[in-house]
Every structure is written in C-alpha cells, then in structure tokens.
C-alpha positions as CSV (number, residue, x, y, z in Angstrom):
1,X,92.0,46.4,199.2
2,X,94.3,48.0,201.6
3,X,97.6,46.9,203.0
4,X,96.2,46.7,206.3
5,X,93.6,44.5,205.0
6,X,95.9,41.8,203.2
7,X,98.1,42.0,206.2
8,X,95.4,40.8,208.6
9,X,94.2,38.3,206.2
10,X,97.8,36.9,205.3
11,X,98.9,36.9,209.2
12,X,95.7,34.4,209.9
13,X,96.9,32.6,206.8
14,X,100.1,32.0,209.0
15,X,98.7,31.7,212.1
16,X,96.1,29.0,211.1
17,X,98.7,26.8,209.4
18,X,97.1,27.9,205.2
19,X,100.5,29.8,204.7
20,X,102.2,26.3,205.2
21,X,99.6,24.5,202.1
22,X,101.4,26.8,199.9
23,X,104.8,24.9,199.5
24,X,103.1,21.4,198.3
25,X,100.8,23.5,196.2
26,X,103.3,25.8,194.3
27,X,106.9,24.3,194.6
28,X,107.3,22.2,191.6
29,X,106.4,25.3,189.6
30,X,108.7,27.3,191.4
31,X,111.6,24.8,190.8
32,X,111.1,25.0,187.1
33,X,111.2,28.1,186.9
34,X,114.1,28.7,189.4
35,X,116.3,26.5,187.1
36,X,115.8,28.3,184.1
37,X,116.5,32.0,185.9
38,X,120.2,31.5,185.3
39,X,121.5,31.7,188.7
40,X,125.2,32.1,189.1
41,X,127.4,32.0,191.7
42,X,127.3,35.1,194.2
43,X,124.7,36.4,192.9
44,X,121.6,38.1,194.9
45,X,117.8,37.4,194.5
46,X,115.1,39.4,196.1
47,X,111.8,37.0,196.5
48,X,108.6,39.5,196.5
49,X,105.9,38.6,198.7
50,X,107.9,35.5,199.9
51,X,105.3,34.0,202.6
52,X,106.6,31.5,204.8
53,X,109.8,32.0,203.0
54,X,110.0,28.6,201.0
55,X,110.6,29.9,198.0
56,X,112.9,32.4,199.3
57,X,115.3,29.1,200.7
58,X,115.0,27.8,197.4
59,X,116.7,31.0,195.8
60,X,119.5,30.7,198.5
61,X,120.4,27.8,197.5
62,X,120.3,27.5,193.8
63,X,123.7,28.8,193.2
64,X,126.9,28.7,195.0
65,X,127.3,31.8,197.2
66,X,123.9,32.9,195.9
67,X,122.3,34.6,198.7
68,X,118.0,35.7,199.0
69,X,116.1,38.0,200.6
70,X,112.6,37.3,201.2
71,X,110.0,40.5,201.8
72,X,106.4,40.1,203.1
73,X,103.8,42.3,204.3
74,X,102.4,40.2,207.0
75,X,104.5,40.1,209.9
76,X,103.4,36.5,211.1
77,X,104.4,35.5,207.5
78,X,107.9,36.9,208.3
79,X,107.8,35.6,211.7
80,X,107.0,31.9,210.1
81,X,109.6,32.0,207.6
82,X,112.4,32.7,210.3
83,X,110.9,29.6,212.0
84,X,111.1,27.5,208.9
85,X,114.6,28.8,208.0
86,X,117.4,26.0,207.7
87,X,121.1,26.6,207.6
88,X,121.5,25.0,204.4
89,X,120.1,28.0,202.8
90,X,121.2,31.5,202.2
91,X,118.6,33.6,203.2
92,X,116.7,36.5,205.3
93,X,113.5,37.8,206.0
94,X,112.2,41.3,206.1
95,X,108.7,42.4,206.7
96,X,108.1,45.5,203.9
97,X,105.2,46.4,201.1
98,X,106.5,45.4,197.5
99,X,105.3,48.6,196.6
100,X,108.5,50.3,198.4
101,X,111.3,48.3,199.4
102,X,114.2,49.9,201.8
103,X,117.1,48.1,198.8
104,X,118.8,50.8,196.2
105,X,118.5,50.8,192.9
106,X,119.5,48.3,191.1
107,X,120.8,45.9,194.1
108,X,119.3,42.3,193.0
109,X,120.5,40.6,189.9
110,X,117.1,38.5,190.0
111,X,113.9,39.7,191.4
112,X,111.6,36.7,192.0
113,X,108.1,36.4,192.8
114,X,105.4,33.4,193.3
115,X,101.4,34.1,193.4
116,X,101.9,37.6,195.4
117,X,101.7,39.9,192.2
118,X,97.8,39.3,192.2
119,X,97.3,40.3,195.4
120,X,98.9,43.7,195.7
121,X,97.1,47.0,195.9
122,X,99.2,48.6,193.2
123,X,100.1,46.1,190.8
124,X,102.0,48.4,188.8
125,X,103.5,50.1,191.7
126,X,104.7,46.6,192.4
127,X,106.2,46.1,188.8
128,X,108.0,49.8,188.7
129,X,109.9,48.8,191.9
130,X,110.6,45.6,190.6
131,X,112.4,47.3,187.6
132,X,113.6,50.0,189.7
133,X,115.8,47.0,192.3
134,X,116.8,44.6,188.7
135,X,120.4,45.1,188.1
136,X,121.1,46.3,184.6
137,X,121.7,43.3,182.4
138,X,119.5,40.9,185.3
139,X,116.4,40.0,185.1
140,X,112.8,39.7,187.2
141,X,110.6,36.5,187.1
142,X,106.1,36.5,188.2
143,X,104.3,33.5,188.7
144,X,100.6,33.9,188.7
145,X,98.0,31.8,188.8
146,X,94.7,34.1,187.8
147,X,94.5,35.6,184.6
148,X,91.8,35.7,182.1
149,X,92.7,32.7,180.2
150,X,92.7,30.3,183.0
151,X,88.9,30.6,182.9
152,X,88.2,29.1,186.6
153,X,90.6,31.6,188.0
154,X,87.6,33.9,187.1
155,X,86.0,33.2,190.7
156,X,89.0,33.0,192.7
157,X,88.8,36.6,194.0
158,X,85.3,36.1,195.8
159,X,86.5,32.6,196.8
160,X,89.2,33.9,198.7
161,X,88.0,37.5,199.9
162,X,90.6,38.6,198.6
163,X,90.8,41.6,195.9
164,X,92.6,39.9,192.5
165,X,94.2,41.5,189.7
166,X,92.0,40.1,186.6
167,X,94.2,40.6,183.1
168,X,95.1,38.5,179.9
169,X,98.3,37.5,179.0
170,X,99.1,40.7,176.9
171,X,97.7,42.9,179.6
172,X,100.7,41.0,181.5
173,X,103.2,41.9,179.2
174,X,101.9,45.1,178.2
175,X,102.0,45.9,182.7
176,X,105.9,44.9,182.1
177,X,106.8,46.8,178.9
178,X,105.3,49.9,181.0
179,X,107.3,48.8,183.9
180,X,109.9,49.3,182.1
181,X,111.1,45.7,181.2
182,X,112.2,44.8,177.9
183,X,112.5,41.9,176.4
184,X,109.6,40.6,177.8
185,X,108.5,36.9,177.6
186,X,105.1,35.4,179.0
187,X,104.9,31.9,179.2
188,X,103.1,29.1,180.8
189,X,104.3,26.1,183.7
190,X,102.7,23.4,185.0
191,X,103.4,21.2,187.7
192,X,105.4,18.2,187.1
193,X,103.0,16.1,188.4
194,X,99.8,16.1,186.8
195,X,96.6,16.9,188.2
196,X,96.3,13.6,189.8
197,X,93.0,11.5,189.7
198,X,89.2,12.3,189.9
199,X,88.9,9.8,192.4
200,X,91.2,11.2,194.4
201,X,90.3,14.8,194.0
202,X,89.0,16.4,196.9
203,X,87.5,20.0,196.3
204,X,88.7,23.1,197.5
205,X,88.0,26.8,197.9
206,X,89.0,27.9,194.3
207,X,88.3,24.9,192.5
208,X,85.2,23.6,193.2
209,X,84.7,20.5,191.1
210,X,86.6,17.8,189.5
211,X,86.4,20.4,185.7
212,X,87.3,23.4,187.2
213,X,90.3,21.8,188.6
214,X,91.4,20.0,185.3
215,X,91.0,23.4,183.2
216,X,93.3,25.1,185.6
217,X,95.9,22.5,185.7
218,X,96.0,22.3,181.8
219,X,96.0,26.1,181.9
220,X,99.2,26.5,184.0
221,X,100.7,29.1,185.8
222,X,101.5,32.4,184.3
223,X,105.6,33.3,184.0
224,X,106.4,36.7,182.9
225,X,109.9,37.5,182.4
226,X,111.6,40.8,181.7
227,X,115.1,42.1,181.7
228,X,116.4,45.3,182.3
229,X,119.2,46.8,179.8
C-alpha cells in the first residue's frame, strides 16, 4: 500500500472520530511499557506514527524535563493531536513518513512506537531509521498487535483494508538484529484490565466473536526492544 493510500485512510480515521477509539483501546499497554523504558530526566523521545498524539503526551511527561515528538503521516492525525495537546505535557507534532524523518542521527535517546510498525510500506525502512535517530547507548521500543502467533490477528489486514505486515516473533527480532539493534528483546503485554466479560462483549471489526477476542487478549501485544551500542 502507498503512503498516499494510508494517509487518506488514516485522515478519515481522524476525521470520523476512530483515531480518538485508540487511547481506551491501547493506553494501559502503552503505560506499561513506558514505565519500563527508563526515562530520565531531560531526555528526548521520538513517538513513530503517533496518531492523535496520546501516546506522544504520555512520553512528555514521564520524566522530568523529558520532552516528545510525535510524527504522523496523516495530516488530520497531526492536526488532531495539536487539538488534543495539554500544557501539562512536553510535546510537538510533525506531519512526516517514518520511513525518513527531517531529525539527525542519533538525536532521540528513546524512539517509541504503538501499532504504526504494521502498517508502514517499508517495515524495514521504518526499523533502519529507527536505528539510524537512537542515541548510542539509548534504546527503541514497537508495540504490535498482529503477528503470527496471535492467531486472530491473521484476518485483521482484510478487516481493516489495510495492508499488514504478517511475521512471527523471530521474524520480529530477526527485522531488528538487521536494523541494526542489538541486544534485542521480544516480549509480550497485556492490558491491565482483562478482557472483560462475554456478556458484555460487543463485537468489532477485528474480533468478531466472543473466542477470537479472548485468544487475542491472552496473546498480548508484541514489545520488541533493541538498543544501539
């Protein structure tokens, strides 16, 4: 899929109000994983396909003086985020492809990313620059949602009309080592707070039944983690 293509799909995702389902859906995750990036004070975070920017508030706040840049293809994504912004946290938008960001090398001691990895043209292209932005001695974080293991994830792709990277776990970290990251870890997240009840479950796009729903929860989230030396 182009970037012209995910950046007319993701700036209706904005404009009908979907963009705004993802912070309920994903933040819990997010905050796990956050708190265990090591976030010091000062330091500088890039969030990679940062949507409506929650995420990217998160970061610039987790640490005193910490500050976050949030980069999205979709310019109604941008335009939302700036809307959402509060002055509690440290942090900007930018519209840009993750492919090639306008930052030099090395200029974010975290890179940071939530469900956006997936989605991109040129995963690996997306991974490279990733490296190529990590400070030497920091570290970048993924969250993703569909990979082979999570068996319903399978069908997401046509669910969405979206094109999906599809890879196991090793494919993961074998995409990282190539990258360049070393010291690579994959490992899994769920959300805090359970998958809730089947009589409360209401079916949705990429979980169609009460089953699929369960397996994906139990599955968890993807979180790859790689440093550069």
């Amino acid at each position: 899929m182009t970037h012209e293509a995910i950046q007319a799909i993701f700036d209706d995702w904005a404009g009908s109000g979907r963009a705004d389902m993802m912070e309920p859906r994903h933040q819990n995750v997010a905050e796990q994983v956050i708190a265990q990036m090591d976030m010091r004070p000062g330091m500088q975070v890039l969030d990679m396909g940062c949507g409506t920017g929650w995420a990217t508030r998160l970061l610039g706040k987790s640490a005193p003086g910490a500050t976050a840049v949030g980069i999205d293809c979709s310019p109604a994504m941008v335009k939302r985020a700036e809307e959402l912004h509060d002055l509690t946290s440290r942090a900007r938008y930018m519209v840009s492809q993750m492919e090639q960001v306008a930052f030099k090398d090395g200029r974010f001691d975290r890179v940071f990313s939530m469900e956006a990895l997936s989605y991109a043209p040129d995963m690996n292209g997306v991974l490279q620059e990733a490296f190529r932005l990590t400070k030497v001695g920091g570290s970048s974080h993924f969250i993703i949602g569909r990979y082979k293991e999570c068996v319903p994830s399978e069908g997401w792709s046509d669910a969405m009309g979206l094109a999906m990277a599809w890879l196991s776990e090793d494919e993961w970290r074998g995409a990282m080592q190539e990258a360049g990251f070393s010291d690579v870890h994959v490992g899994r997240v769920r959300a805090a707070e359970g998958p809730g009840e089947e009589s409360e479950f209401t079916p949705y796009s990429t979980c169609p039944d009460w089953e699929s729903h369960l397996t994906t929860y139990e599955s968890g989230y993807l979180w790859l983690k790689g440093q550069r030396s």
